[in-house]
SEDRENSE-859869 format. One record per residue (C-alpha): residue in one letter; x, y, z. Coordinates in steps of 0.25 Angstrom, whole numbers, plus 5000, padded with zeros to 4 digits. Example, Ala and Ser with C-alpha at 12.3 -4.5 7.8 and 13.67 -1.06 7.14 Angstrom:
BEGIN
+------+------+------+------+
| code |    u |    v |    w |
+------+------+------+------+
|    A | 5049 | 4982 | 5031 |
|    S | 5055 | 4996 | 5029 |
+------+------+------+------+
//
This chain:
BEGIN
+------+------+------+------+
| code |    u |    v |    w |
+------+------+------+------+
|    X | 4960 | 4962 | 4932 |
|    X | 4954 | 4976 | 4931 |
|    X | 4951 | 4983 | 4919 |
|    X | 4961 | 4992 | 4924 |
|    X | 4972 | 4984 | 4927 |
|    X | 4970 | 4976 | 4913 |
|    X | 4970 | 4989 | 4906 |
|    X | 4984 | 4993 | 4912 |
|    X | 4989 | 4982 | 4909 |
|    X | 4987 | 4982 | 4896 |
|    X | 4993 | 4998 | 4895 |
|    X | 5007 | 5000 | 4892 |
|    X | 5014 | 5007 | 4904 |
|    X | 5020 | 5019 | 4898 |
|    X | 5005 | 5022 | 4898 |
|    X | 5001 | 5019 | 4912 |
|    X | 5012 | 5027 | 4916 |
|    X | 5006 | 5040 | 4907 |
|    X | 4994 | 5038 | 4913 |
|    X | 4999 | 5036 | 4926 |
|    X | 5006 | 5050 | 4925 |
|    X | 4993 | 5056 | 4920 |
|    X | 4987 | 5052 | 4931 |
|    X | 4998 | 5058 | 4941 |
|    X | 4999 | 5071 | 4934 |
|    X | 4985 | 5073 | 4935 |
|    X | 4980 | 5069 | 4950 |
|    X | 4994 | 5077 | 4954 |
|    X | 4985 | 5088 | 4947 |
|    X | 4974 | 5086 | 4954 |
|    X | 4981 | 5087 | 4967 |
|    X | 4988 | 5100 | 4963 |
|    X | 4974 | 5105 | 4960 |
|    X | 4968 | 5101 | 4974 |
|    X | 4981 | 5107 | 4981 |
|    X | 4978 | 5120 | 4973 |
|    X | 4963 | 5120 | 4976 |
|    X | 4966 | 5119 | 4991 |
|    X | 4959 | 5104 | 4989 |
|    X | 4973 | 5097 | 4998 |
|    X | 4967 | 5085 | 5005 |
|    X | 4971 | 5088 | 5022 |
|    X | 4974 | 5080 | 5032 |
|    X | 4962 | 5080 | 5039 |
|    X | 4955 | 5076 | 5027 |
|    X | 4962 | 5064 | 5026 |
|    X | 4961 | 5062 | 5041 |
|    X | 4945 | 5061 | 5039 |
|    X | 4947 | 5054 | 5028 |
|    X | 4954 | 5040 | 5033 |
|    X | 4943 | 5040 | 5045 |
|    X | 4934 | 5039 | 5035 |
|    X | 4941 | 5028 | 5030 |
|    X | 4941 | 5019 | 5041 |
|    X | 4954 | 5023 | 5048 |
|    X | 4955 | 5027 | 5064 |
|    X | 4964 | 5028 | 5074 |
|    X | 4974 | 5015 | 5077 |
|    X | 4970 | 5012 | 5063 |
|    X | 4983 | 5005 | 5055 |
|    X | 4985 | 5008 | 5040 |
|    X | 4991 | 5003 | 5028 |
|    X | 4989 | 5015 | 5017 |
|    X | 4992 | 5014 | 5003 |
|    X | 4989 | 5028 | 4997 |
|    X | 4991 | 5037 | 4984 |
|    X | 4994 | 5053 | 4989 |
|    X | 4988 | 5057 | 4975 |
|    X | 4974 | 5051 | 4977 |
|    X | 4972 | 5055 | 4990 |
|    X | 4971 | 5070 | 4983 |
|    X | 4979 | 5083 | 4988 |
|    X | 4985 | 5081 | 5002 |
|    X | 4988 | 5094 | 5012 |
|    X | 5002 | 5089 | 5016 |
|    X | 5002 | 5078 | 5005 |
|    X | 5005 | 5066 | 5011 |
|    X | 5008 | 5069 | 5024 |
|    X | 4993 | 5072 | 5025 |
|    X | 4989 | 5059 | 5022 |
|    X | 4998 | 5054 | 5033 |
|    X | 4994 | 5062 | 5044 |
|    X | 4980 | 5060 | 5041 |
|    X | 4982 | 5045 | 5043 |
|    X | 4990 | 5047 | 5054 |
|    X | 4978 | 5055 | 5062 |
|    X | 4967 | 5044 | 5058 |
|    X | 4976 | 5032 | 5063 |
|    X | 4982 | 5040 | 5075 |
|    X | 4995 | 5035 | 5085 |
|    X | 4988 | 5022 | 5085 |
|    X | 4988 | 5016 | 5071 |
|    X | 4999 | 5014 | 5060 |
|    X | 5000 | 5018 | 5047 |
|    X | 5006 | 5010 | 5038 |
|    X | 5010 | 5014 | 5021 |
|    X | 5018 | 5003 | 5012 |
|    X | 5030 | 5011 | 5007 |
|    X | 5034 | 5001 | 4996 |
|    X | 5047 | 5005 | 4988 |
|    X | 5042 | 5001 | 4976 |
|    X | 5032 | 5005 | 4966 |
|    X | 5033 | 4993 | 4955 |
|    X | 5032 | 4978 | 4957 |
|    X | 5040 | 4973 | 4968 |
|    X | 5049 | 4964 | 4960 |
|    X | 5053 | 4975 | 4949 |
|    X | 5058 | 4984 | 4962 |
|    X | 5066 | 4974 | 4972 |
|    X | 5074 | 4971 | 4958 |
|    X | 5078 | 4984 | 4959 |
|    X | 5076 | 4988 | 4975 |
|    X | 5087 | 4978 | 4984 |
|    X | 5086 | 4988 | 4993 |
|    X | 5076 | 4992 | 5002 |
|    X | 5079 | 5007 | 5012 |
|    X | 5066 | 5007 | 5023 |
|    X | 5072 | 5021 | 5027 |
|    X | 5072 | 5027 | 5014 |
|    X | 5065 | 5021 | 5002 |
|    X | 5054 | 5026 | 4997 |
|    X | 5039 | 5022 | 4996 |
|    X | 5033 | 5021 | 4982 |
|    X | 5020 | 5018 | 4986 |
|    X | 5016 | 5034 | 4985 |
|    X | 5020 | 5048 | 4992 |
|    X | 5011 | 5045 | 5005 |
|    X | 5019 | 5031 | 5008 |
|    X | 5032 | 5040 | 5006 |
|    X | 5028 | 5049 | 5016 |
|    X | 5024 | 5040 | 5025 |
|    X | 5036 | 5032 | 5024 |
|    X | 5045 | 5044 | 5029 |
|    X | 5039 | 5048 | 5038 |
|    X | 5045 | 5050 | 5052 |
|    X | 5040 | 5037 | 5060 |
|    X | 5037 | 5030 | 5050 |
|    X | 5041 | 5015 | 5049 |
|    X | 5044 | 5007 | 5037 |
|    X | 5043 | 4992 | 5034 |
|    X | 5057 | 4984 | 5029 |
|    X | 5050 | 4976 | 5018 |
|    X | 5058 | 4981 | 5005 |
|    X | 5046 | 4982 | 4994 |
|    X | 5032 | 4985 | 5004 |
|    X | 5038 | 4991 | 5016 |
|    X | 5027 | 4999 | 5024 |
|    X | 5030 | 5011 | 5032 |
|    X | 5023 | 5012 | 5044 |
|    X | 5019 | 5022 | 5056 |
|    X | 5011 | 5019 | 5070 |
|    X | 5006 | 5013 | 5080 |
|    X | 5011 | 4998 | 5073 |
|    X | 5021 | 5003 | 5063 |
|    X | 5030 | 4993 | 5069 |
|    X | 5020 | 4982 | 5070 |
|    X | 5017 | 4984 | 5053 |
|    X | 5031 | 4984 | 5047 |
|    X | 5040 | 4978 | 5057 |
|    X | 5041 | 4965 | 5052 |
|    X | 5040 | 4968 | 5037 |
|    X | 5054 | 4966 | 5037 |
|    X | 5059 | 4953 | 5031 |
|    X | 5048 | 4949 | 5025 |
|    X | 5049 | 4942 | 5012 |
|    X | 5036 | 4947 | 5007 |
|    X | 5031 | 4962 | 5011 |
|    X | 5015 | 4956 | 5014 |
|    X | 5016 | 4944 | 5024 |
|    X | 5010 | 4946 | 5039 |
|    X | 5022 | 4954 | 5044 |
|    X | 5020 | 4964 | 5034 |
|    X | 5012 | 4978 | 5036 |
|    X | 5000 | 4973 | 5025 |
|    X | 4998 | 4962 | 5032 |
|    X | 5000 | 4969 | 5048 |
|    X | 4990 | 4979 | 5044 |
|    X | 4979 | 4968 | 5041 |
|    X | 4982 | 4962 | 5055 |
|    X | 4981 | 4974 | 5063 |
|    X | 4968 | 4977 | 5057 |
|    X | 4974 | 4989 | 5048 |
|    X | 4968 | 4995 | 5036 |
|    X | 4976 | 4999 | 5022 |
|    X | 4970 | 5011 | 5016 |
|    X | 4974 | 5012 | 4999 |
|    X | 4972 | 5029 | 4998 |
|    X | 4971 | 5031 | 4983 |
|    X | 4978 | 5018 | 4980 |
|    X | 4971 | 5004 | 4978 |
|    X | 4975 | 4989 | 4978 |
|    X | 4979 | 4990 | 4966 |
|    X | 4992 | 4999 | 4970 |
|    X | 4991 | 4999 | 4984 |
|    X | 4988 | 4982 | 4987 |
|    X | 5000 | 4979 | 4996 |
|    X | 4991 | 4974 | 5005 |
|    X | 4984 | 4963 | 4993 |
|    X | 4998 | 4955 | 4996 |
|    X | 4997 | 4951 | 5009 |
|    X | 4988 | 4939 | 5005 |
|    X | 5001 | 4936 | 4995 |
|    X | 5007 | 4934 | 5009 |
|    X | 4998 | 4930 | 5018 |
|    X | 4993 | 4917 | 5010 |
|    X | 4998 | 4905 | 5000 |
|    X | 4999 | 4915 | 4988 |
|    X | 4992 | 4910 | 4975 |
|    X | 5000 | 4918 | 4965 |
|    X | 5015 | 4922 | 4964 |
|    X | 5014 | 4933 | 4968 |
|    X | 5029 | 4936 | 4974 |
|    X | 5039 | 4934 | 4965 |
|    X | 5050 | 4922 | 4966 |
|    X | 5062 | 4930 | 4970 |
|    X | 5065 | 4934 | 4983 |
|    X | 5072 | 4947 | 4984 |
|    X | 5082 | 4952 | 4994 |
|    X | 5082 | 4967 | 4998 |
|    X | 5092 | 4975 | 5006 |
|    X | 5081 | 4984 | 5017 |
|    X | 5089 | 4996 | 5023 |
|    X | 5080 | 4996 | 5036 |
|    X | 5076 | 5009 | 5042 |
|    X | 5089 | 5006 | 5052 |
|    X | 5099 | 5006 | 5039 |
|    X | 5103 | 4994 | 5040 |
|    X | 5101 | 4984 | 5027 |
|    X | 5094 | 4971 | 5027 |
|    X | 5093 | 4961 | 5017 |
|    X | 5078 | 4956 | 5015 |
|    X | 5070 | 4947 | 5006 |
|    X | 5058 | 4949 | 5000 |
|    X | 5048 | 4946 | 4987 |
|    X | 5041 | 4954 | 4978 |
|    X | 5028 | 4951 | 4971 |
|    X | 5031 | 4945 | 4956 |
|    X | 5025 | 4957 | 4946 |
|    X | 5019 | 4947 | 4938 |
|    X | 5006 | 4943 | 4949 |
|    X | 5010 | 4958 | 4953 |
|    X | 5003 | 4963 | 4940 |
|    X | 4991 | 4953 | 4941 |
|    X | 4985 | 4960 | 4954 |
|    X | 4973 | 4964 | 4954 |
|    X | 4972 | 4971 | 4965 |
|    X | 4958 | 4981 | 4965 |
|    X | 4951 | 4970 | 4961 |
|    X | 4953 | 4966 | 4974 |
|    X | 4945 | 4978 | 4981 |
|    X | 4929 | 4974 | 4982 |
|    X | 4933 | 4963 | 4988 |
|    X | 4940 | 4970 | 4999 |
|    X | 4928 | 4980 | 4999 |
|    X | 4918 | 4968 | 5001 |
|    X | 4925 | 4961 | 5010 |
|    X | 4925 | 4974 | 5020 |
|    X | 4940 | 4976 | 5020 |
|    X | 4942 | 4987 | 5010 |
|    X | 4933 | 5001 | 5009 |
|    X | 4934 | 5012 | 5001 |
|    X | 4935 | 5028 | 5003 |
|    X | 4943 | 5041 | 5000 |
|    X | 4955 | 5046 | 5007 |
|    X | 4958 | 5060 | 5001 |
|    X | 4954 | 5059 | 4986 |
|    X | 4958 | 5044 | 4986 |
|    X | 4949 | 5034 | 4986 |
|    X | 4954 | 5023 | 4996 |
|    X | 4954 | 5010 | 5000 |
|    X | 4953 | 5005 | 5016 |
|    X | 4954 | 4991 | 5021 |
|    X | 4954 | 4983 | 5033 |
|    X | 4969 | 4977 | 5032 |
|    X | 4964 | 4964 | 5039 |
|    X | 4951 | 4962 | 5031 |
|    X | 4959 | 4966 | 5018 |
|    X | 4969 | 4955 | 5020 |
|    X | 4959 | 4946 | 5025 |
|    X | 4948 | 4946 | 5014 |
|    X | 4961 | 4944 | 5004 |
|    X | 4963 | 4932 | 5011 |
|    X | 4951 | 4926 | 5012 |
|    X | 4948 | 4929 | 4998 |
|    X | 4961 | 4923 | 4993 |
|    X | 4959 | 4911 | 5001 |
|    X | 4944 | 4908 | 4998 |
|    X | 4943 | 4914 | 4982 |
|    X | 4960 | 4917 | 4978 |
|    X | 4957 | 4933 | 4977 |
|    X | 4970 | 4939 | 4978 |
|    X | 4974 | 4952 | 4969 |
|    X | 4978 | 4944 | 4958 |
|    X | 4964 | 4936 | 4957 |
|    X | 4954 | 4945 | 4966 |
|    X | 4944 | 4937 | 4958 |
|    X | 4948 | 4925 | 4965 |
|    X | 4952 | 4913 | 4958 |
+------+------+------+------+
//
């Protein structure tokens, strides 16, 4: 465990919270005072950006991202977006996780039976939100990781999400993306807070650790046709939920070749190679037991 992670462990979270409100209050600050100064970050900036990063036309892309790190946005997140949209062109899909929920996945579905594709939220940040309503936009009927979807293979990545009593097996869009040789882009976010993808080797292999809790759950989703459909699913047991390590996790994507680094905006940024990113977990699992929870090995 980092020093980090040990020290916010051990701090009480009426504290965190403070300081997580200090922190909002002043990068919303900073943002005000780049608006004000005529600093606003535009589109075609952006556009230059992800080029740099890697991204080209026919490109597929899983992004997780943080508006406020990115810096001051022309048209706020709809810049981000469109600047996307004109890398990646006609040809390729972008893809966001829209996840209703923004605590451990076992506290939500005891509260949450019902799942609305049409109509609930995302809470995993204000571009996701955007993206999730806009027009052509589809969304995948898996009630705590959907992912909304728009493109060439929107059909293809969250079609068969449905149904699925895990979110991250090989029908799921964090598995597709790694099989149509896709990359996931974390803008401002890390693995840390952004590590969907980390749990398709949960799936994908015999699972040392518990990491899905006993119960299985069974959800109403209202699908985008209004009808109501009774699914079932599990969630991940918060007591291997707190024991990720999951940045611990990065120079070993950086050596392999499946992760680099750069900027986007303000934001510093991480890029990967779906397919080599779930590939190098795999194999590293297999042969030393890396996983987030021991990305020492064991």
């Amino acid at each position: 465990m980092s020093l980090r992670d040990a020290a916010r462990n051990l701090t009480p979270e009426f504290l965190l919270e403070w300081n997580r409100r200090r922190k909002k209050r002043a990068r919303n600050k900073a943002l005000n005072d780049m608006s004000e100064s005529g600093q606003s970050i535009s589109q075609k900036k952006l556009e230059t950006d992800f080029i740099n990063a890697g991204l080209k036309k026919g490109d597929h892309v899983l992004v997780h991202s943080s508006l406020s790190k990115i810096g001051h946005l022309t048209d706020g997140p709809k810049t981000f977006v469109d600047a996307l949209f004109s890398v990646i062109g006609e040809e390729g899909t972008l893809l966001m996780p829209t996840s209703p929920n923004a605590i451990f996945q076992y506290d939500y579905i005891q509260k949450n039976k019902e799942f609305n594709v049409l109509n609930t939220p995302s809470k995993t940040g204000k571009i996701t939100e955007y993206f999730r309503a806009l027009p052509g936009v589809k969304r995948s009927w898996h009630p705590t990781e959907p992912v909304s979807a728009k493109g060439a293979l929107a059909d293809y990545f969250i079609s068969e999400h449905f149904g699925q009593l895990t979110p991250y097996n090989e029908k799921s869009p964090f598995r597709k993306i790694s099989e149509k040789g896709g990359k996931i882009l974390y803008v401002g976010v890390t693995l840390s807070n952004a590590g969907t993808s980390l749990h398709t080797l949960e799936d994908a292999v015999d699972f040392k650790f518990p990491v899905y809790a006993d119960e299985i759950f069974e959800v109403i989703v209202i699908g985008d046709d209004g009808k109501k459909y009774p699914v079932k699913t599990k969630v991940h047991n918060p007591v291997y939920s707190k024991k990720r390590k999951c940045d611990e996790l990065i120079p070993l994507f950086m050596k392999e070749g499946a992760m680099t680094k750069v900027k986007i905006g303000e934001a510093e940024t991480l890029v990967c190679d779906a397919a080599k990113f779930f590939s190098v977990m795999k194999e590293n699992y297999i042969k030393h037991g890396v996983t987030m929870y021991t990305p020492a090995g064991s």
